[in-house]
C-alpha positions as CSV (number, residue, x, y, z in Angstrom):
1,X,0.0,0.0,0.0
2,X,3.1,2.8,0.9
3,X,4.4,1.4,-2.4
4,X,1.2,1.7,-4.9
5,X,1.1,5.1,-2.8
6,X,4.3,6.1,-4.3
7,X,3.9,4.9,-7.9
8,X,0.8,7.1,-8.1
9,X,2.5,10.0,-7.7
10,X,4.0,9.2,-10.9
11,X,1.2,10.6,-12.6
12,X,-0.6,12.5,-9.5
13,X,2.5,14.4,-7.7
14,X,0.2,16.8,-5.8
15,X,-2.0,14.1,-4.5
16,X,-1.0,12.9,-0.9
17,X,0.5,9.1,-1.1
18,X,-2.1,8.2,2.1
19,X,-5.1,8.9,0.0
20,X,-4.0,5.9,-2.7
21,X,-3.1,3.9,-0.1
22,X,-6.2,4.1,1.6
23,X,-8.2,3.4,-1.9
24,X,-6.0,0.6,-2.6
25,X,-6.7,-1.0,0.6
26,X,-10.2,-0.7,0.2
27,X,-10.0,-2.1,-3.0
28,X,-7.9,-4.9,-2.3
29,X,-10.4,-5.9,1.4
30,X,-13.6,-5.8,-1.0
31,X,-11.7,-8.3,-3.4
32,X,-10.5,-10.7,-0.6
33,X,-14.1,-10.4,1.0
34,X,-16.0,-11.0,-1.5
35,X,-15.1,-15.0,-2.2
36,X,-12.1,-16.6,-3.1
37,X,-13.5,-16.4,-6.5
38,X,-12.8,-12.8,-6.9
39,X,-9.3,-13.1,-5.4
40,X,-8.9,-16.4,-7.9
41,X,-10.2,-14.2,-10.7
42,X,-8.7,-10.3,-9.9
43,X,-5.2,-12.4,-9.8
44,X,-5.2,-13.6,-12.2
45,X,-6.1,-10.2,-14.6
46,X,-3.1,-8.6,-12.6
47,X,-0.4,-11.6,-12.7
48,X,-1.6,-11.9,-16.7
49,X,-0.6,-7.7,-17.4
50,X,2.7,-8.7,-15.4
51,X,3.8,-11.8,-16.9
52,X,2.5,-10.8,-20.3
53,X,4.9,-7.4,-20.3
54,X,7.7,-9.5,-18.9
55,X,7.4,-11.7,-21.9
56,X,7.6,-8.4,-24.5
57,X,10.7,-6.9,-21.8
58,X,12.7,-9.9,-22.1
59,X,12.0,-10.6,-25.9
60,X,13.0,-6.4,-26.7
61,X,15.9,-6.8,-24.4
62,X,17.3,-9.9,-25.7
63,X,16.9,-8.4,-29.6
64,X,18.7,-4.6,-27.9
65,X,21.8,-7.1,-26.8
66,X,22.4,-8.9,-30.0
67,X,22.0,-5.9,-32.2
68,X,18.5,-6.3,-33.7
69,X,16.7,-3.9,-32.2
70,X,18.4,-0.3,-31.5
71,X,21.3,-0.1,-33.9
72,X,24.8,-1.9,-32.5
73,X,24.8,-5.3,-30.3
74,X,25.3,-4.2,-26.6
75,X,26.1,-7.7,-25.6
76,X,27.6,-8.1,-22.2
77,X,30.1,-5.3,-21.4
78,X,28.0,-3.8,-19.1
79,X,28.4,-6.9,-16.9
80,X,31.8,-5.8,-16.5
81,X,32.6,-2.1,-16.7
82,X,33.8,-0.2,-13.3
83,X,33.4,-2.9,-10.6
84,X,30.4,-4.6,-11.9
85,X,29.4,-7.3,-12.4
86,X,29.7,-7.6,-7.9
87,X,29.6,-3.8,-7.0
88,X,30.8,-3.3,-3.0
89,X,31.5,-7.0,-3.0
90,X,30.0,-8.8,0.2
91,X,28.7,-6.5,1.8
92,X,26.7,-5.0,-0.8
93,X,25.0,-8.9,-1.6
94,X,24.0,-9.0,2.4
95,X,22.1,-5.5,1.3
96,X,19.9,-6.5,-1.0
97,X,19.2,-9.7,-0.4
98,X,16.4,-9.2,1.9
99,X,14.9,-7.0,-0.4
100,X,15.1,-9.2,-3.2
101,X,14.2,-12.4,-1.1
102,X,10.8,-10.2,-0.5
103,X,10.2,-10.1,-3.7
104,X,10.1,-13.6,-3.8
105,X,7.9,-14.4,-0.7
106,X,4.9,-15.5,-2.0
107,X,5.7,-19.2,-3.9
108,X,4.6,-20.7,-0.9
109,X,1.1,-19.8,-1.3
110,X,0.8,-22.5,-3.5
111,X,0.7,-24.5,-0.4
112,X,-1.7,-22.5,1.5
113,X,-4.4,-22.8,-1.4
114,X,-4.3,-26.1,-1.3
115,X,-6.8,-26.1,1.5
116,X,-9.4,-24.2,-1.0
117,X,-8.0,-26.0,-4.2
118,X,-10.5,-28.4,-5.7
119,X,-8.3,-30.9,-7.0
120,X,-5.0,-30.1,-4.8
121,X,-3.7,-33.8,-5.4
122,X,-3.6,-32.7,-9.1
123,X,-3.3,-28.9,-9.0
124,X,-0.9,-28.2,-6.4
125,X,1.9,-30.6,-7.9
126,X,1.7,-29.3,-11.4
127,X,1.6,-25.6,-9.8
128,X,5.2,-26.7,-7.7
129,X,6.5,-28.0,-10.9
130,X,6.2,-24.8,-13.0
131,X,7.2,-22.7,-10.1
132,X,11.1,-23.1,-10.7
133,X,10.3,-22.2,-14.4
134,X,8.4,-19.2,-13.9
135,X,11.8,-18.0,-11.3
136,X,13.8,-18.8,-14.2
137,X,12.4,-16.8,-16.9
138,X,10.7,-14.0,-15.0
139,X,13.1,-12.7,-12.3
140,X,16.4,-14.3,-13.8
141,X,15.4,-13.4,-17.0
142,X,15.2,-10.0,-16.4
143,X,17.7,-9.1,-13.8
144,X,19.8,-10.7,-17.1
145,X,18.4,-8.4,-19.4
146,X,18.5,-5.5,-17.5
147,X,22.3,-5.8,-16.0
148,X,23.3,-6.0,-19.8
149,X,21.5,-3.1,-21.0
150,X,21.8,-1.2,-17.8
151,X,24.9,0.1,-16.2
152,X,25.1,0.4,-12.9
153,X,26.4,3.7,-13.3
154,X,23.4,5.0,-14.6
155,X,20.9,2.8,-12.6
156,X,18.5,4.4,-10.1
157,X,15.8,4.6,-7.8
158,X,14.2,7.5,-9.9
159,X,13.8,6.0,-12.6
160,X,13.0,1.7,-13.2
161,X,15.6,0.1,-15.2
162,X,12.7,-1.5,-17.3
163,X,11.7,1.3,-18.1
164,X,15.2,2.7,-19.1
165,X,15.2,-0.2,-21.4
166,X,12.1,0.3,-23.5
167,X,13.3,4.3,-23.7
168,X,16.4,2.7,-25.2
169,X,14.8,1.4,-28.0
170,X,12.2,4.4,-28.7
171,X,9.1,3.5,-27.1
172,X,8.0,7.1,-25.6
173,X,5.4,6.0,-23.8
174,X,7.4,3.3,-21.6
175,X,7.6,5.3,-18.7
176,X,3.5,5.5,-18.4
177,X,3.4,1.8,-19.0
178,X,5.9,0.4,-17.0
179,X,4.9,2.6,-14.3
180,X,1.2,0.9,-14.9
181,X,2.0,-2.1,-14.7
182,X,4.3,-2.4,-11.4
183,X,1.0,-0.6,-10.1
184,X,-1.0,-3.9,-11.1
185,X,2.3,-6.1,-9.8
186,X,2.2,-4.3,-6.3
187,X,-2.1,-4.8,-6.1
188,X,-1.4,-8.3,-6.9
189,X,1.0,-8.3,-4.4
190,X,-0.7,-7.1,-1.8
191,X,-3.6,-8.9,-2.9
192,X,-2.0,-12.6,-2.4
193,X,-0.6,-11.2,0.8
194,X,-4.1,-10.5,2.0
195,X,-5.6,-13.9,1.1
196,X,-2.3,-15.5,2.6
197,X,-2.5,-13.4,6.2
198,X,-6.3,-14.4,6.5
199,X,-5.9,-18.0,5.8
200,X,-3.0,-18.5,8.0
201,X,-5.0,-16.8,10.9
202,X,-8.0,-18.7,10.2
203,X,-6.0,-21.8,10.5
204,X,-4.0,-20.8,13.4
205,X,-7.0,-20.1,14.9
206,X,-8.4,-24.0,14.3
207,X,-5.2,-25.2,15.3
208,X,-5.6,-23.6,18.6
209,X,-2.6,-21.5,18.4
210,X,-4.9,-17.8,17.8
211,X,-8.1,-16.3,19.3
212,X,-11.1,-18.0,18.4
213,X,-13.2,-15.6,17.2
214,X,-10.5,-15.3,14.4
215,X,-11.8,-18.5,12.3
216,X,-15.5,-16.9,12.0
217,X,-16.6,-17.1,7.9
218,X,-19.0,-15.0,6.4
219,X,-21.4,-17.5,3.8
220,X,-19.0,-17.3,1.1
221,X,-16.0,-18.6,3.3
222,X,-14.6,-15.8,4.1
223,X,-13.1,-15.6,7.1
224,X,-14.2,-12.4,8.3
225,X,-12.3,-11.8,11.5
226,X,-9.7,-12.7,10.2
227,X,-9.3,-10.6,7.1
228,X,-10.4,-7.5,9.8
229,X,-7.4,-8.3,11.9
230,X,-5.2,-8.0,8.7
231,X,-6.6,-4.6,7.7
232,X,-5.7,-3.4,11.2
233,X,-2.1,-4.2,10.3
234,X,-1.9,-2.9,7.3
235,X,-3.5,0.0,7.7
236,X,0.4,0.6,9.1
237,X,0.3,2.2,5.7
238,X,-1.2,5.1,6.7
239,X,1.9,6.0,8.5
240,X,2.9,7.4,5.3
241,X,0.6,10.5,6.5
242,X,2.7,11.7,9.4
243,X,6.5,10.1,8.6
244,X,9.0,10.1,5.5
245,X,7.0,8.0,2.7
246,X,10.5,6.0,1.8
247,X,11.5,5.5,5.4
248,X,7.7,4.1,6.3
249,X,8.8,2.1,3.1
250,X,11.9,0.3,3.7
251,X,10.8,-0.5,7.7
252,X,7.9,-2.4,6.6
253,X,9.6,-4.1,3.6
254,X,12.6,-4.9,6.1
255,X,9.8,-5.7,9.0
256,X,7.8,-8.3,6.5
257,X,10.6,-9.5,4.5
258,X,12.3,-10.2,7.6
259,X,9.3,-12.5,9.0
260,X,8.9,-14.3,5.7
261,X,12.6,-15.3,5.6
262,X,11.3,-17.0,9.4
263,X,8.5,-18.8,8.2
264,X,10.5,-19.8,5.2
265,X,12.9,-21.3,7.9
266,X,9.7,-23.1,9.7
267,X,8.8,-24.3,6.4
268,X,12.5,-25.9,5.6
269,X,12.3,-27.5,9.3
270,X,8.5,-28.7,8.6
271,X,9.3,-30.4,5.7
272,X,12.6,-31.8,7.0
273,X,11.2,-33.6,10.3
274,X,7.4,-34.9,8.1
275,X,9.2,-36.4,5.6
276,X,11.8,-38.4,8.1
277,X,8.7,-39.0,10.5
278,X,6.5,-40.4,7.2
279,X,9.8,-42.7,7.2
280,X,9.9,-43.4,10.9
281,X,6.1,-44.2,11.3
282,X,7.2,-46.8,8.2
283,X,4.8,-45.0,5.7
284,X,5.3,-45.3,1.6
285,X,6.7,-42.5,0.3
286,X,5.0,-43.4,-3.2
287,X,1.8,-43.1,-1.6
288,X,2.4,-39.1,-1.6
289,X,1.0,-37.0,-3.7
290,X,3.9,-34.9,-4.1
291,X,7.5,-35.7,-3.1
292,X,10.2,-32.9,-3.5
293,X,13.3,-33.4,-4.9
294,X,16.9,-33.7,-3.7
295,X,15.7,-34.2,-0.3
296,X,17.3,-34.3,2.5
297,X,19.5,-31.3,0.6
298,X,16.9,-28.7,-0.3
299,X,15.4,-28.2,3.1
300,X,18.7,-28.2,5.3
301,X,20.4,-26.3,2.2
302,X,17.3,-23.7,2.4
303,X,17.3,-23.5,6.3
304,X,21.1,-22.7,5.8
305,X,20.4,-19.8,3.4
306,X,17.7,-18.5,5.2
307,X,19.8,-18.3,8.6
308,X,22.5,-16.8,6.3
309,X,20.5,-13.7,5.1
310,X,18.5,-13.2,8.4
311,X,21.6,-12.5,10.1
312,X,23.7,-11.1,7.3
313,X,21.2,-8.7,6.4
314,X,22.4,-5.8,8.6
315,X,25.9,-6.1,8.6
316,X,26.4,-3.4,6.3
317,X,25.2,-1.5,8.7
318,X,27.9,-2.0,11.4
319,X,30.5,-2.1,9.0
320,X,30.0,1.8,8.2
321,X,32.5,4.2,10.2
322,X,29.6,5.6,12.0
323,X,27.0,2.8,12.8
324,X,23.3,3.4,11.1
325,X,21.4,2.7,14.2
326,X,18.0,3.3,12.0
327,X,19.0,1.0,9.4
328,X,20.1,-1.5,12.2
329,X,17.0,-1.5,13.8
330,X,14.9,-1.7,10.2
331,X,17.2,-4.9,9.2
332,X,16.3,-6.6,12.4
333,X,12.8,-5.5,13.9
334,X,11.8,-8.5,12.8
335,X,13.7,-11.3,14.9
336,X,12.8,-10.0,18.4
337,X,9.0,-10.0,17.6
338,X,9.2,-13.0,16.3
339,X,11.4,-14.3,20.1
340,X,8.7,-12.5,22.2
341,X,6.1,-14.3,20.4
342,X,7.5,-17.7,20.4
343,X,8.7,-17.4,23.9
344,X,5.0,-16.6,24.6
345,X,3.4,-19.6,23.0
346,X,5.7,-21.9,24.4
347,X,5.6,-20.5,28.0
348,X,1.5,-20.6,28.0
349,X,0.6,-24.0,26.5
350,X,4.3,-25.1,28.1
351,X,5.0,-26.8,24.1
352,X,7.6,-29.1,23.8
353,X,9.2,-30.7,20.5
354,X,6.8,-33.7,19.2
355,X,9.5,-36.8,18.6
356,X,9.1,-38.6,15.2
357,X,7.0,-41.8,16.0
358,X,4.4,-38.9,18.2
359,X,3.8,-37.1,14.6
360,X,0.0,-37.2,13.7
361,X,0.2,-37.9,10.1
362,X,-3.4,-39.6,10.2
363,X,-5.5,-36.6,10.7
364,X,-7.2,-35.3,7.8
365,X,-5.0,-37.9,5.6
366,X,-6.4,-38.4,2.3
């Protein structure tokens, strides 16, 4: 919302980023309360205008680097001018890979709509399948094109490198479009973040482990306390009204890209101990629906990663001659929320770690 906020002034400079963040918000509730229809269905519009322009970016960029487009081949020397292709080494990866890891927080809802899925033994698989695919072509593929047609001398927050590269090649209205359509990516961002936060509570709360009046559904299954409870977060938007829009910016991004790189780490550990209890408890492992490859290496190597950038993230920041205590804080508001909370939980329903053969695999087993 502080993002889509920021993009509209693109077009509206005099119009206070709070007011689109409040219409986007509204919009984006009214979607998510509606029916998971309407989520299913306003996704899919805005993931179509995203994937469909990332197609035409890659295909325009790929013809600007071998010379077809734009006069002379570019080819690759902008992967190594100046310092590139690893500018400020280290320290510099540590930076942005929160950031970037944010932007990829969100595959794992694939898992989380299983529960509303009508076929998930059939669905969910062939969705898991494509997913390393789709990372390929549409964030690889692009970060590729724009490194060779963008040098990081000339790279920006004012101004997105895709839409430096359709200005390359003479489309004059690239700005306008490209601004459009990371408008549609954020709303479908926020969009699957809403169904995700409502769903987890709604399942926390059946699971005993939130309040109960959380798992309340309207009659279209919406779970309305639930998707309330959200709006009351995010409406930490609105903060945007009385602080620095970019600062507002980068704490929440740091605050929930932080948290996703935890439950990324609960997911890695999840998987780990089900599939060695499904072992344990002498189960068939052919009997799955689903069985993910090179395991027991993708889940410990993911954990490892994950534990990597959570407390990497903000070393840059104590590496600096005069420590950033803001951007400290902002890299790692995250991990003492999530301590108090766990701490919490554990100390009230006194929780201790379930051993391999005590693993319910039998409830709600299909």
């Amino acid at each position: 919302m502080v993002a889509s906020g920021l993009v509209m002034k693109f077009w509206f400079p005099n119009v206070p980023a709070i007011v689109w963040s409040i219409v986007f918000l509204m919009l984006i509730v009214i979607l998510n309360l509606l029916s998971t229809k309407a989520y299913g269905e306003s996704e899919y519009w805005f993931a179509s205008i995203k994937v469909i322009t990332v197609i035409i970016f890659i295909v325009i960029g790929l013809a600007n680097i071998i010379g077809i487009m734009g006069g002379e081949a570019v080819g690759f020397k902008n992967f190594t001018i100046g310092d590139a292709p690893f500018v400020g080494g280290a320290k510099s990866i540590f930076m942005i890979f929160l950031i970037a890891g944010f932007s990829f927080q969100g595959t794992e809802l694939v898992g989380i709509a299983a529960g509303e899925s009508e076929h998930p033994e059939k669905t969910i698989p062939k969705a898991i399948k494509t997913i390393f695919w789709r990372i390929l072509l549409f964030y690889l593929g692009t970060i590729f094109v724009v490194g060779a047609l963008v040098p990081y001398t000339e790279a920006g927050v004012e101004t997105s490198p895709f839409t430096m590269v359709f200005e390359r090649v003479g489309i004059s209205f690239a700005a306008s479009l490209m601004n459009g359509v990371i408008l549609t990516s954020i709303l479908s961002c926020g969009n699957s973040g809403m169904y995700a936060s409502t769903r987890m509570l709604y399942a926390m709360d059946k699971d005993g482990k939130a309040p109960k009046f959380l798992s309340k559904v309207n009659k279209r299954g919406v779970p309305v306390n639930s998707l309330i409870a959200t709006t009351l977060v995010a409406s930490a938007c609105f903060l945007t009204g009385v602080c620095a829009e970019n600062t507002v910016y980068v704490w929440l991004v740091a605050a929930s890209g932080l948290a996703g790189f935890i439950s990324w780490l609960g997911i890695a550990v999840c998987h780990y101990r089900f599939r060695k209890a499904y072992i344990y408890q002498g189960m068939d492992l052919n009997k799955l629906k689903y069985k993910a490859k090179l395991f027991p290496l993708g889940p410990i190597l993911a954990f490892i990663l994950c534990i990597v950038v959570v407390l990497g993230q903000g070393l840059s920041y104590l590496q600096q001659e005069t420590i950033d205590i803001s951007g400290l804080i902002a890299a790692y508001i995250g991990i003492p929320i999530f301590i108090v909370l766990w701490i919490v939980y554990k100390v009230k329903h006194k929780t201790k770690m379930v051993s391999l053969e005590d693993v319910d695999l039998n409830t709600n087993h299909k």
